[in-house]
LUMNU-58014 format. One record per residue (C-alpha): residue number from 1; residue in one letter; x, y, z. Coordinates in steps of 0.5 Angstrom, whole numbers, plus 500, padded with zeros to 3 digits. Each point is the difference from the previous one (the first is absolute). Layout:
BEGIN
- NUM / A / X / Y / Z
...
//
This chain:
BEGIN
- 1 / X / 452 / 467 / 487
- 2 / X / 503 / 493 / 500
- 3 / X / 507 / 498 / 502
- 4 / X / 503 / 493 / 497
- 5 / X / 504 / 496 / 496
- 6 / X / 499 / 499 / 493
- 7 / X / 503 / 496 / 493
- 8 / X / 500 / 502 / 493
- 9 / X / 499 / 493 / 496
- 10 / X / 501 / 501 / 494
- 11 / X / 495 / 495 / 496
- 12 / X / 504 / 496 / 494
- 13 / X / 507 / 499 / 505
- 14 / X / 497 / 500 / 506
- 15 / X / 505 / 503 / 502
- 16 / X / 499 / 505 / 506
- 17 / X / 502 / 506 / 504
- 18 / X / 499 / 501 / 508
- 19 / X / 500 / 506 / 503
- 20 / X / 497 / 504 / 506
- 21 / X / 496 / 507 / 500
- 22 / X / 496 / 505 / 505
- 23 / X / 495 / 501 / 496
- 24 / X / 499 / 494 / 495
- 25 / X / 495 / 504 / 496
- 26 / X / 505 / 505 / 497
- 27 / X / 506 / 495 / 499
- 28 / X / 497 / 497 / 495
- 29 / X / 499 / 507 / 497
- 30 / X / 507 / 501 / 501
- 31 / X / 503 / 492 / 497
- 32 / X / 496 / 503 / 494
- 33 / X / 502 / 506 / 499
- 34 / X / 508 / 500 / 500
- 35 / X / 499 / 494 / 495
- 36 / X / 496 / 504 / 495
- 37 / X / 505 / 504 / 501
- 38 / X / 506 / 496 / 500
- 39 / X / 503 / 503 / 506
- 40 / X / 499 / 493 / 505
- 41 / X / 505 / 499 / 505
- 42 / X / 499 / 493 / 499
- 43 / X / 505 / 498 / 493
- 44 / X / 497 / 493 / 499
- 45 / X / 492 / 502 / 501
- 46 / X / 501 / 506 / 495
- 47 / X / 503 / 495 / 495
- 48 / X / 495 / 495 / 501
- 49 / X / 494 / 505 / 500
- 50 / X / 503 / 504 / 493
- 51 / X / 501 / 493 / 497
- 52 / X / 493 / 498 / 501
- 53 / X / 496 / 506 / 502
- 54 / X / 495 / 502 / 506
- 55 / X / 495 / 495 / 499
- 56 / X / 504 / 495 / 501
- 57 / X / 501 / 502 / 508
- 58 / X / 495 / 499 / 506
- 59 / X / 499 / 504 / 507
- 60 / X / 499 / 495 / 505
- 61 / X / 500 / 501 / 508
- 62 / X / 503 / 494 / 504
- 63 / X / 498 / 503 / 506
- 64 / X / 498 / 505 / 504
- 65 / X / 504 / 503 / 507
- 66 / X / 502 / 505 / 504
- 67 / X / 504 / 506 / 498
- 68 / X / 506 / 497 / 505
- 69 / X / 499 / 493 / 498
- 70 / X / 502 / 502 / 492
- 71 / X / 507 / 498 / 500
- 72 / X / 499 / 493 / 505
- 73 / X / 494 / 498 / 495
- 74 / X / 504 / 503 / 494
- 75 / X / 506 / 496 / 501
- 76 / X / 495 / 494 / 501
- 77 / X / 498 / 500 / 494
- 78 / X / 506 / 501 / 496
- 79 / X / 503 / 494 / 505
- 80 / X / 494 / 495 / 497
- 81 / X / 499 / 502 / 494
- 82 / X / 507 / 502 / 496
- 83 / X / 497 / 505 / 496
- 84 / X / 504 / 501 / 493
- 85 / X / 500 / 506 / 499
- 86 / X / 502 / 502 / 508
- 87 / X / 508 / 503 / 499
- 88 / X / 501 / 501 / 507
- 89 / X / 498 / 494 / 504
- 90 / X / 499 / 503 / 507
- 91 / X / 495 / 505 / 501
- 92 / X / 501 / 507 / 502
- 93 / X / 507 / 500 / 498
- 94 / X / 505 / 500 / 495
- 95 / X / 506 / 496 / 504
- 96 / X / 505 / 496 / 496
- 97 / X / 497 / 503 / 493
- 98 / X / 506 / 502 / 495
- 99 / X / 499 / 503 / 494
- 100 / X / 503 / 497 / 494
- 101 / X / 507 / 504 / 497
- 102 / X / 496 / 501 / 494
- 103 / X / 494 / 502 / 504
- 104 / X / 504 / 504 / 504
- 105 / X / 503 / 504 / 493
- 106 / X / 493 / 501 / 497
- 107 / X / 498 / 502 / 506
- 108 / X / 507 / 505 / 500
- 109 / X / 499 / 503 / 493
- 110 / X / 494 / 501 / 500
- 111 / X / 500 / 506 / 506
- 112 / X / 505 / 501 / 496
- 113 / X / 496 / 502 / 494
- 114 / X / 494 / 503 / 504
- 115 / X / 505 / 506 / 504
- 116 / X / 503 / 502 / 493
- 117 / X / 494 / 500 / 497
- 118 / X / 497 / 506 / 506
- 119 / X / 502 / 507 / 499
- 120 / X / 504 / 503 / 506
- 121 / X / 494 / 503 / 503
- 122 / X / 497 / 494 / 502
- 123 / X / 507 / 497 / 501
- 124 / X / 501 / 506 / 505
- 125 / X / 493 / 498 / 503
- 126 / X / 502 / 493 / 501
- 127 / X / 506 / 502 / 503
- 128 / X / 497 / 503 / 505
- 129 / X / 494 / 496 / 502
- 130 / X / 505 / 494 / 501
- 131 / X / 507 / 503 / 502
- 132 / X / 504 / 497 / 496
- 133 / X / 507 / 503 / 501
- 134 / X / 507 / 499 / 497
- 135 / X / 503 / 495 / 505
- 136 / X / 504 / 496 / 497
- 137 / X / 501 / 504 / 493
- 138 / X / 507 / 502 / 497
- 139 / X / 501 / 506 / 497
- 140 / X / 505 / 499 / 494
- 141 / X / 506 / 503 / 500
- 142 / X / 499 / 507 / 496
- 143 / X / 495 / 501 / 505
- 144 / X / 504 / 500 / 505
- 145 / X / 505 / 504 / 498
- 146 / X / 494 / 506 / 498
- 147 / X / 497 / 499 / 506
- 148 / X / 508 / 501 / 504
- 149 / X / 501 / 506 / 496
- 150 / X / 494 / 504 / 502
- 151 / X / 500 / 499 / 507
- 152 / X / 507 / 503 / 499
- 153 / X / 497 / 506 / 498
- 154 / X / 495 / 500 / 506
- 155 / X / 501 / 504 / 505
- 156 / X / 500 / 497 / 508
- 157 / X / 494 / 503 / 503
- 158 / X / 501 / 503 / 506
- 159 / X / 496 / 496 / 504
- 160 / X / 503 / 493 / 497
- 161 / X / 503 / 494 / 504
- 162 / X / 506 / 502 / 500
- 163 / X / 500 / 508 / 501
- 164 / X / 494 / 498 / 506
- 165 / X / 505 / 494 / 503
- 166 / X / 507 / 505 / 500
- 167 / X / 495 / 507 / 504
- 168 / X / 498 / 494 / 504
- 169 / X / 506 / 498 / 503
- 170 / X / 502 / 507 / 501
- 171 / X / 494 / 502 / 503
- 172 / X / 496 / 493 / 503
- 173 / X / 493 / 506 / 501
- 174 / X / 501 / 500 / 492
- 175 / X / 494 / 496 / 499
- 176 / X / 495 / 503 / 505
- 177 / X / 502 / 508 / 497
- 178 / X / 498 / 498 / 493
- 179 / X / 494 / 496 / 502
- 180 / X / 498 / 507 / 504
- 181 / X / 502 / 504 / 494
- 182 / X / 496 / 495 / 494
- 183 / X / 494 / 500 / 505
- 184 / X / 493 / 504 / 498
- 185 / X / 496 / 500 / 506
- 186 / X / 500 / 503 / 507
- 187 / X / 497 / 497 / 505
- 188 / X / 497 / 502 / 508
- 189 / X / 502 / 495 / 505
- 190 / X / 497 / 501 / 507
- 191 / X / 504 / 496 / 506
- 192 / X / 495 / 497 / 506
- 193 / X / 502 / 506 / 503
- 194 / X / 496 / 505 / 495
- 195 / X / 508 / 502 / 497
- 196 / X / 498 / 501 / 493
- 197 / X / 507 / 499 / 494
- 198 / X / 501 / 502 / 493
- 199 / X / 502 / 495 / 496
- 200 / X / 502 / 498 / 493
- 201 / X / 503 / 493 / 501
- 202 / X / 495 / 497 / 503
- 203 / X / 504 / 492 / 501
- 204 / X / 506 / 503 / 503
- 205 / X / 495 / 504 / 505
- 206 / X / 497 / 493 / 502
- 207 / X / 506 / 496 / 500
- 208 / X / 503 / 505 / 504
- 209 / X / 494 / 501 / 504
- 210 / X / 498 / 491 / 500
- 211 / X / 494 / 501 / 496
- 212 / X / 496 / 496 / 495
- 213 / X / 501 / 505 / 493
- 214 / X / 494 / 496 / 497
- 215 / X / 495 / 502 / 506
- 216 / X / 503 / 508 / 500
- 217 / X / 499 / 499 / 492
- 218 / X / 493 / 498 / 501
- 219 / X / 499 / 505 / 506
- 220 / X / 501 / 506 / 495
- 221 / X / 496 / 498 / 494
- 222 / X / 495 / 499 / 506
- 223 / X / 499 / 493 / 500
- 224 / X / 503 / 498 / 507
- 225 / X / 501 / 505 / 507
- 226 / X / 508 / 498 / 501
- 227 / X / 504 / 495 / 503
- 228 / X / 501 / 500 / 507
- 229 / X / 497 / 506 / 502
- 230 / X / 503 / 505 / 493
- 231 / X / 496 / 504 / 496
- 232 / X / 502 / 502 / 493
- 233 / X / 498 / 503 / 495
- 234 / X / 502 / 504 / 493
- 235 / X / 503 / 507 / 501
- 236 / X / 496 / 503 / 495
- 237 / X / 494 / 496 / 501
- 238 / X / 497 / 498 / 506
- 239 / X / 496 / 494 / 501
- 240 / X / 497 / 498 / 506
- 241 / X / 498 / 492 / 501
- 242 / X / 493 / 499 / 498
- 243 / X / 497 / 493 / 503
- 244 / X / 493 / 503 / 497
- 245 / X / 499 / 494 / 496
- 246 / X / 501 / 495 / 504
- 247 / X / 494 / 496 / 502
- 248 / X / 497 / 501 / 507
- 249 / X / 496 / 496 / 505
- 250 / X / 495 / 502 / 506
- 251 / X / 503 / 498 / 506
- 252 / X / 497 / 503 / 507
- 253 / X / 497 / 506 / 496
- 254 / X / 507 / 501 / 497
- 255 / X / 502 / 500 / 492
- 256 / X / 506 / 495 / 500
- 257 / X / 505 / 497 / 495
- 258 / X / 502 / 493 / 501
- 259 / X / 507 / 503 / 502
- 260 / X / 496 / 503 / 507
- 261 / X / 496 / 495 / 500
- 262 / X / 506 / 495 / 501
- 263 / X / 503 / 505 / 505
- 264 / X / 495 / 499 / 505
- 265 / X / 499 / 493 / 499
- 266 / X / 507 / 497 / 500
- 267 / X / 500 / 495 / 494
- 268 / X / 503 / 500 / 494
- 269 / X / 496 / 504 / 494
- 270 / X / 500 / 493 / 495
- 271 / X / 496 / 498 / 505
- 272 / X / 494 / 505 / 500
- 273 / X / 502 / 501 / 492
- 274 / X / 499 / 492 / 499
- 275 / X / 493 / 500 / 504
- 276 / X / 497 / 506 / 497
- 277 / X / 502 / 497 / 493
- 278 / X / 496 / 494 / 502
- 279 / X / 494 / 501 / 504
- 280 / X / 500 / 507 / 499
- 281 / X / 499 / 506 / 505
- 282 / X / 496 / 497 / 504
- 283 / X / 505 / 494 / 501
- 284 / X / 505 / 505 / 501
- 285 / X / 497 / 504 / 507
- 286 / X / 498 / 494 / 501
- 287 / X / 507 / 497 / 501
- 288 / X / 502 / 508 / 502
- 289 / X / 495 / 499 / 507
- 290 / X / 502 / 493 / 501
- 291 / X / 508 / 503 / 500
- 292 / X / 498 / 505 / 505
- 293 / X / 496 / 496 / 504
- 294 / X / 507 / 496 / 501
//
């Protein structure tokens, strides 16, 4: 697999094309490719080539560099050799390229012509792929007035803005009371002193109490022990932490996970991590006795 710079010379003219690739054996593959099939994104050697056919045309590689050289070396032969049939004239880059208007209107049309012709599935697919949105669309006036006249007959659902704004500024609580009452899942959560409460609003419970609500949350499917010394687990299906999957390493004739192994040594996990990824277990107690030797 060569990396390089290489020209499409066209024989009759000796006009030519500069251009760079990865793998040069399979750009010349491609430049053949889109011109049969007329879909070149460049304009002018498309012309030429259905003008006067592939024989005319020759693959040549004017030099061969490394990957991060491309666009130096490019730029270099596009300067030396004022390729004919280069749009852009600086490498790597589309800066201060305009489009004609009547480009720019074939261009428009044509998308044009392309969406009407697709069906609304495709056209509900593309939307969703893309995100295109309405932003900036006007809807025409009897719109408008259709859409006023249903959401007049709409009636204001008891938790909208509005209502929630009004009950809220009677009640400051009203929030929390409506959180407690949409919640679905109990949980048990044991204070540092072994006290145990029943809660359904588990992120008033941790602001109240100063708890990260993701480690509780994490705690009670199981994937954490707490956050500062609380428990917390889902009512109707306790889950007691696991940390059987986590890899362990002999040490004194003991079974260990980095986190205790870290413990007794007094340095920071990324350090015993990086020297494990690279000079292996043995490298890591090695530097785990040199700490401790310390």
């Amino acid at each position: 697999m060569q990396s390089g710079v290489y020209s499409v010379l066209q024989l009759s003219t000796g006009r030519h094309y500069v251009g760079s690739a990865v793998r040069l054996d399979r750009r010349w593959l491609r430049h053949v490719w889109d011109l049969k099939n007329s879909r070149h994104h460049n304009s002018k050697l498309q012309r030429s080539w259905d003008k006067y056919g592939e024989d005319d045309f020759r693959f040549d590689i004017l030099e061969v560099c490394e990957r991060g050289q491309l666009e130096a070396r490019e730029q270099f032969w596009i300067d030396e050799t004022r390729p004919f049939f280069n749009i852009l004239r600086k490498a790597y880059s589309a800066a201060n390229f305009k489009h004609s208007e009547e480009a720019l209107e074939r261009m428009s049309e044509a998308q044009k012509l392309v969406w009407e012709q697709r069906t609304p599935e495709e056209r509900s697919r593309i939307v969703k792929q893309q995100g295109f949105t309405m932003k900036g669309a006007k809807h025409a006036e009897e719109t408008k007035q259709k859409m006023s006249a249903t959401h007049k007959l709409l009636t204001p659902h008891p938790n909208s803005i509005r209502n929630l704004l009004e009950a809220r500024n009677e009640d400051p609580n009203y929030g929390a009371k409506i959180a407690d009452a949409l919640a679905t899942t109990w949980y048990v959560v044991t204070g540092p002193d072994g006290s145990e409460h029943e809660v359904r609003n588990l992120s008033k419970f941790c602001r109240d109490h100063s708890l990260n609500q993701g480690h509780m949350s994490a705690a009670a499917r199981g994937e954490r022990r707490g956050d500062n010394g609380w428990l917390c687990r889902r009512r109707d299906n306790p889950v007691k932490y696991d940390d059987s999957f986590r890899p362990r390493y002999e040490l004194d004739g003991k079974q260990l996970t980095l986190t205790e192994i870290v413990s007794l040594v007094g340095v920071h996990k990324n350090t015993l991590r990086h020297h494990l990824n690279k000079y292996g277990l043995d490298g890591m107690m090695k530097k785990v006795e040199l700490l401790r030797a310390v």
